[in-house]
C-alpha positions in Angstrom: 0.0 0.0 0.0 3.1 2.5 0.9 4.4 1.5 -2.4 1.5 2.7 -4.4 1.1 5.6 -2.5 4.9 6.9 -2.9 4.2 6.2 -7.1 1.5 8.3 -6.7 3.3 11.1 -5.5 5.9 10.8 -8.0 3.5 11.0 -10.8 1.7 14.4 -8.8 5.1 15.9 -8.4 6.2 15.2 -12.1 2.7 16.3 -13.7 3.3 19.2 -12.0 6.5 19.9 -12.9 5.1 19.4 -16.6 2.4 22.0 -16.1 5.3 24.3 -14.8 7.5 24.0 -17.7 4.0 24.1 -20.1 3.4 27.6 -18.3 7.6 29.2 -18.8 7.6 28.2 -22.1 4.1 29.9 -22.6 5.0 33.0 -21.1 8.2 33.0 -22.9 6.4 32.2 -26.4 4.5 35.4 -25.3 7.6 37.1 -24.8 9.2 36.4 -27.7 6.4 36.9 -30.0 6.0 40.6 -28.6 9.7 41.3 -28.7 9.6 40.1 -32.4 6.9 42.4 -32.6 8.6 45.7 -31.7 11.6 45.0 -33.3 9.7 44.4 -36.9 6.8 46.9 -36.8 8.8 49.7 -34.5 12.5 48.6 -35.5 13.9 48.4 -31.7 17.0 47.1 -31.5 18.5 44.7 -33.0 16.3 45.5 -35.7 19.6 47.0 -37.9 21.3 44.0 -37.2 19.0 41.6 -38.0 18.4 43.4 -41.3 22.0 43.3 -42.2 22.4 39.7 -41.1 19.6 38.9 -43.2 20.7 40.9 -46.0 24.1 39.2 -46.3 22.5 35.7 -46.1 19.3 36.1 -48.4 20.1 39.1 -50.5 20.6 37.8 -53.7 17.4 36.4 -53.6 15.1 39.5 -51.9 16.8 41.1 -54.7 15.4 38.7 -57.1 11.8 38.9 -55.9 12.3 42.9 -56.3 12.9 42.2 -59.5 10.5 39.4 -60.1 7.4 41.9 -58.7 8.6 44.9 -60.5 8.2 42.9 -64.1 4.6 40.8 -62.7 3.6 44.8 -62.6 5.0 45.9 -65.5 3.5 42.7 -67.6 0.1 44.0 -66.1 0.3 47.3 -67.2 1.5 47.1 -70.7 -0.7 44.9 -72.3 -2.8 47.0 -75.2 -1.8 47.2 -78.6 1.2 50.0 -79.8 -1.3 49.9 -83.4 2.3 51.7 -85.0 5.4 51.1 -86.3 7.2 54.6 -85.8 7.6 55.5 -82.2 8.2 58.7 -80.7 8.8 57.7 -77.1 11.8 55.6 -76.1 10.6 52.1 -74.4 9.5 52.1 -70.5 11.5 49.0 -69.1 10.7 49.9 -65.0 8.3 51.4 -63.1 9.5 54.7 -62.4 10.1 55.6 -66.3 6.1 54.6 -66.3 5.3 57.3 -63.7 7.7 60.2 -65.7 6.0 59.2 -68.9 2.2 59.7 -66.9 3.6 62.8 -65.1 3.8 64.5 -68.2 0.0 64.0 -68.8 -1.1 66.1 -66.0 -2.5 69.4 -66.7 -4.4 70.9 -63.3 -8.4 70.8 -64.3 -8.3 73.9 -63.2 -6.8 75.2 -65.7 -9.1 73.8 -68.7 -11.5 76.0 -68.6 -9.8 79.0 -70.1 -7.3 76.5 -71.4 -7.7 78.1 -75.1 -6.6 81.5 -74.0 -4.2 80.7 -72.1 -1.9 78.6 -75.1 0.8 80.8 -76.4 1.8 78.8 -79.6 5.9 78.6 -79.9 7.7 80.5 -82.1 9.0 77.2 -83.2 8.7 76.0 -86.8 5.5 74.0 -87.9 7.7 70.8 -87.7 6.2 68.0 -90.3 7.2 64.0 -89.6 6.8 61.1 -91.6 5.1 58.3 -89.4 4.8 55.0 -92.0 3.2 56.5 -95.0 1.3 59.2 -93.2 2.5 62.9 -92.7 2.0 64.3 -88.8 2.2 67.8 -88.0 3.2 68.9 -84.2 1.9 72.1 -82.7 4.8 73.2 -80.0 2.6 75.3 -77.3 2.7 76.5 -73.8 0.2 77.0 -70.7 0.7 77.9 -67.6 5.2 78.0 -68.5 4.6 74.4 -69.1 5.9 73.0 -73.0 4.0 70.8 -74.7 3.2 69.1 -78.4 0.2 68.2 -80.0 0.1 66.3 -82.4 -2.0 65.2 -85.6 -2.2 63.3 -88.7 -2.4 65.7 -91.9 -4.2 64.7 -94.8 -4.2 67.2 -97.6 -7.2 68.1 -99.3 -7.6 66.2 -102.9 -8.6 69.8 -104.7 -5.9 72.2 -103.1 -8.1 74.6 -101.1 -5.9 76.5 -98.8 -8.5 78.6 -97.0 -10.2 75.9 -95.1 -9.4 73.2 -92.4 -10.8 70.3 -90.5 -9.8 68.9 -87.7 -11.2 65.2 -86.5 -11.5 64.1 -83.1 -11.5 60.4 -83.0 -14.3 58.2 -80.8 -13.8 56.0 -78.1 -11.3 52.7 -79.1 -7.7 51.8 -79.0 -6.3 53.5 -81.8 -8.7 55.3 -83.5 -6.5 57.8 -85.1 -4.8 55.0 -86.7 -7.7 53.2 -88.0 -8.8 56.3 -89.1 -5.5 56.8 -91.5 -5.7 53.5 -92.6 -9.2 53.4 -93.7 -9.5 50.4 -91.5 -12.6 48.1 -92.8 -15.0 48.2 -90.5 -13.8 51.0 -88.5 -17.2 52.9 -86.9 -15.6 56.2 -88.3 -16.5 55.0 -92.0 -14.9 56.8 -95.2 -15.3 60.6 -93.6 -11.9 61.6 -94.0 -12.6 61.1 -97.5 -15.4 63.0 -97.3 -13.4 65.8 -95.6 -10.3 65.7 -97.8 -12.7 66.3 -100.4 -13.1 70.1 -99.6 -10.5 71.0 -97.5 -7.5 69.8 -95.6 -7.7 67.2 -92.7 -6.0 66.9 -89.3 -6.5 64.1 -87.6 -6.0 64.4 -83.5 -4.0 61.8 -82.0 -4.2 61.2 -78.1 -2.1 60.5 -75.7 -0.8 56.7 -75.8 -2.2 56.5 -78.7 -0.6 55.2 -81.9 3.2 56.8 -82.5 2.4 58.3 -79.3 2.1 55.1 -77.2 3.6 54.7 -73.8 5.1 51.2 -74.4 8.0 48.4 -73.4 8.4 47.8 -77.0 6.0 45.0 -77.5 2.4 46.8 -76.2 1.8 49.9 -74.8 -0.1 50.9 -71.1 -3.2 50.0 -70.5 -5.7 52.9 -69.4 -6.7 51.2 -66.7 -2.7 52.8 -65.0 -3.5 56.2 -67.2 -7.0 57.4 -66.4 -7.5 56.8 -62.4 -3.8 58.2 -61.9 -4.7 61.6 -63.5 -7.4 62.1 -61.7 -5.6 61.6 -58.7 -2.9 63.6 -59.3 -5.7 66.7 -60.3 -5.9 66.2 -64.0 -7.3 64.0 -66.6 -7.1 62.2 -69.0 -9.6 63.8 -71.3 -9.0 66.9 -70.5 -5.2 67.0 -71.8 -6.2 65.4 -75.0 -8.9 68.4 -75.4 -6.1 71.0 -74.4 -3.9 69.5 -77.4 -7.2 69.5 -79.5 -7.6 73.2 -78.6 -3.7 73.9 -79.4 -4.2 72.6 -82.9 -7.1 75.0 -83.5 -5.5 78.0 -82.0 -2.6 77.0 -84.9 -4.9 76.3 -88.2 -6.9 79.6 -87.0 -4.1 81.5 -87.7 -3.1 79.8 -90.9 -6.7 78.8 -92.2 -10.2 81.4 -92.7 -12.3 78.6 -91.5 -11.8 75.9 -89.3 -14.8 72.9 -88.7 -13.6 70.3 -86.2 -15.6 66.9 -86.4 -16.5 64.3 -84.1 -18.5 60.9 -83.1 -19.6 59.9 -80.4 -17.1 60.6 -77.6 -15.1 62.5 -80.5 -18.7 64.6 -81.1 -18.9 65.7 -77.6 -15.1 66.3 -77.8 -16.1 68.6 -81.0 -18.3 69.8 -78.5 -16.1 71.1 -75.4 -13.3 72.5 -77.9 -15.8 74.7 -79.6 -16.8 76.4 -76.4 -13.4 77.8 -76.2 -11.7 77.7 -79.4 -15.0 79.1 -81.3 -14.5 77.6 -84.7 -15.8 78.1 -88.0 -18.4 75.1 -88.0 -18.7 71.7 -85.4 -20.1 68.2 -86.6 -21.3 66.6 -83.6 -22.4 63.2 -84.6 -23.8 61.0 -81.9 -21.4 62.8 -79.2 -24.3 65.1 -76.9 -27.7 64.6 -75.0 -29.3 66.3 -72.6 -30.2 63.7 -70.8 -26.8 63.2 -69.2 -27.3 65.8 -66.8 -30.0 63.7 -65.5 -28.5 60.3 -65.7 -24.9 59.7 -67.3 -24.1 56.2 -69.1 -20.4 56.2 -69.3 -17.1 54.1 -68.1 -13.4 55.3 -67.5 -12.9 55.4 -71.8 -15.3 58.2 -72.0 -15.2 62.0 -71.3 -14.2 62.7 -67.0 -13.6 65.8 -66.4 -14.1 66.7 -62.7 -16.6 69.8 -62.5 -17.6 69.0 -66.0 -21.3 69.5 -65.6 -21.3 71.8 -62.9 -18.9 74.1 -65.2 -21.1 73.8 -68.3 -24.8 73.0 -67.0 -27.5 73.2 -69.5 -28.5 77.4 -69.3 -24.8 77.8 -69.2 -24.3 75.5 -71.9 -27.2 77.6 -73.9 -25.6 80.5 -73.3 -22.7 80.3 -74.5 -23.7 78.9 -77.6 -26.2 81.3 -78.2 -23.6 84.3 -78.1 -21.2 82.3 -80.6 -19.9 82.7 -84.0 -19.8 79.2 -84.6 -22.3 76.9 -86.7 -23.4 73.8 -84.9 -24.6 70.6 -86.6 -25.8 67.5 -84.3 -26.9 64.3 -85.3 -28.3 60.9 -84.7 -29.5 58.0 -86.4 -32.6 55.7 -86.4 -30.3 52.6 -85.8 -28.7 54.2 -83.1 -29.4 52.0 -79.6 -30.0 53.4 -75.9 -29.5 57.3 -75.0 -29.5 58.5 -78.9 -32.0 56.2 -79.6 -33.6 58.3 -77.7 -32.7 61.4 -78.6 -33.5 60.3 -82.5 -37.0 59.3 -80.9 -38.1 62.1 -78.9 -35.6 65.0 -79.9 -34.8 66.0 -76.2 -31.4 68.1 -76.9 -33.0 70.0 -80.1 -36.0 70.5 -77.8 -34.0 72.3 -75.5 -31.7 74.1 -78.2 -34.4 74.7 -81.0 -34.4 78.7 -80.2 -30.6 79.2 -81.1 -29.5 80.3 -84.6 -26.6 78.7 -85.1 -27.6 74.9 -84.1 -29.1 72.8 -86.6 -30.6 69.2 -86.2 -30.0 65.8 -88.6 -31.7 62.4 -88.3 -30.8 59.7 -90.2 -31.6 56.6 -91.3 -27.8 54.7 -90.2 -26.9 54.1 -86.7 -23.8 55.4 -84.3 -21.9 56.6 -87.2 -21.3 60.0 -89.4 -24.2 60.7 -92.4 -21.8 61.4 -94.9 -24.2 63.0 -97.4 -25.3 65.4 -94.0 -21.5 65.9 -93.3 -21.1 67.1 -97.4 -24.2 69.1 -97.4 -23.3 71.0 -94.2 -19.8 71.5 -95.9 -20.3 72.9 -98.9 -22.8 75.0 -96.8 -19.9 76.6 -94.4 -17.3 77.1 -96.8 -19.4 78.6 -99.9 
């Protein structure tokens, strides 16, 4: 009976002495795990050493997954189509040569809206580039002491008229410009530069990252999806530096042309749109690019028009203000194809509705659907220029 009681006090005393231990190495766990703590987030000592003893044994290969990441980002970003052979921007092979190329593209929103008189064109020669077969003109210009280019396609006209110009703004798409050149089948822009070329010559606006002008690695260029949400951060946009180009080139052919007519479909149109409010051309074609209805409810993604304050700047009475004091002749149209919002529009004529007072703003509907009506666009040509 002794005996069992003394191996029953042995097993007590060494259960306990396991609970003991159990608890230390708790407590120390604890211990550690906050220490480890402070010295990672809050870099207590021996943080520094740590860091350089890890260096020396790992950093070949913390230096490889730099590496590794900085490419798995770049592959993300450039994945769209360059759409040209002839480049005027050297290759982006890191990160920080992306950002310097998207810096560039920041023009403060707040300067937009009297964007057109404040460009003071260079004194700079009209310089004229080959890109494949295609001649491009570049406008050197200033605002606000910062230098800039735009750029466009030239096309000129087929019976040499030097007294008129016409400047296209292409629509939403990758490359549009390009297509546009190329007479791409298919393309939603159809034959007007034809049209156009026909009675005067032709500029064709090329945006940002677009064709030549692509921010690229050589193989595709940067996807808008690293463009667009990064200007408007920054306090500019996207659209709005293509527009300040657009406005650029006008201010130029002004000087050089008697009349100017710039042109536009659907995002292009309302383009056409925004540059006549402050560049005050001869003529605007606005082809399936304006309703009324988006101050009520707007139907647009990240590849359309966003300029901050956009509405609020121009709302409708301001909007019919303005146009009612202008020089300009306005032409707006929509088709019976079309679908949603100018389906609409060619249905219950909301915008003319609203506009039908003014002078100088005239109404088409046609039978096609989102695209120019090239017999309208001739009509209203031979119309301004006569």
């Amino acid at each position: 009976m002794l005996g069992k009681t003394n191996l029953f006090r042995r097993a007590q005393r060494t259960a306990s002495s396991k609970l003991r231990r159990g608890i230390l190495l708790s407590v120390l766990a604890g211990v550690s795990f906050t220490l480890g703590m402070l010295v990672g987030v809050y870099q207590y000592p021996p943080y520094a050493q740590l860091r350089s003893l890890r260096n020396m044994l790992v950093g070949e290969s913390a230096h490889s997954n730099s590496v590794a990441s900085n490419n798995d980002l770049l592959s993300l970003a450039f994945t769209d189509p360059i759409g040209a052979d002839t480049l005027l921007l050297p290759p982006v092979s890191s990160i920080s040569a992306a950002h310097n190329e998207l810096k560039k593209l920041v023009i403060p929103v707040e300067l937009f809206w009297d964007a057109y008189a404040g460009i003071s064109l260079s004194n700079e020669s009209f310089e004229t580039l080959i890109v494949g077969n295609n001649k491009v003109v570049g406008v050197p210009y200033r605002l606000s002491n910062e230098e800039r280019i735009s750029y466009a396609y030239f096309e000129p006209a087929r019976r040499r008229d030097l007294t008129t110009a016409a400047i296209v703004i292409p629509g939403t798409g990758i490359n549009q410009s390009t297509a546009l050149m190329q007479r791409t089948q298919g393309n939603y822009h159809g034959h007007v530069l034809d049209s156009l070329v026909e009675f005067c010559d032709t500029y064709v606006a090329v945006k940002p990252n677009e064709g030549f002008l692509a921010i690229h690695d050589g193989t595709r260029k940067l996807n808008y999806q690293f463009i667009v949400n990064y200007l408007i951060s920054e306090g500019g946009s996207y659209s709005s530096y293509y527009l300040v180009n657009a406005m650029a080139l006008t201010k130029y052919l002004k000087a050089r042309y008697e009349k100017v007519v710039v042109v536009g479909l659907s995002q292009g149109g309302l383009a056409a749109l925004l540059i006549s409010l402050q560049a005050h051309p001869t003529a605007a074609i606005v082809s399936s690019g304006f309703s009324i209805v988006n101050y009520r409810l707007t139907h647009a993604g990240l590849s359309q028009i966003l300029i901050p304050g956009l509405y609020k700047h121009y709302s409708e009475d301001e909007l019919f203000s303005q146009i009612s004091k202008m020089p300009t002749q306005f032409m707006l149209t929509y088709g019976a194809e079309e679908s949603g919002l100018y389906a609409l529009e060619y249905e219950k004529k909301l915008t003319e509705k609203k506009f039908n007072q003014l002078e100088n703003i005239r109404f088409l509907y046609h039978d096609g659907g989102h695209e120019f009506p090239l017999h309208g666009v001739s009509d209203f040509f031979r119309e301004v220029i006569e």
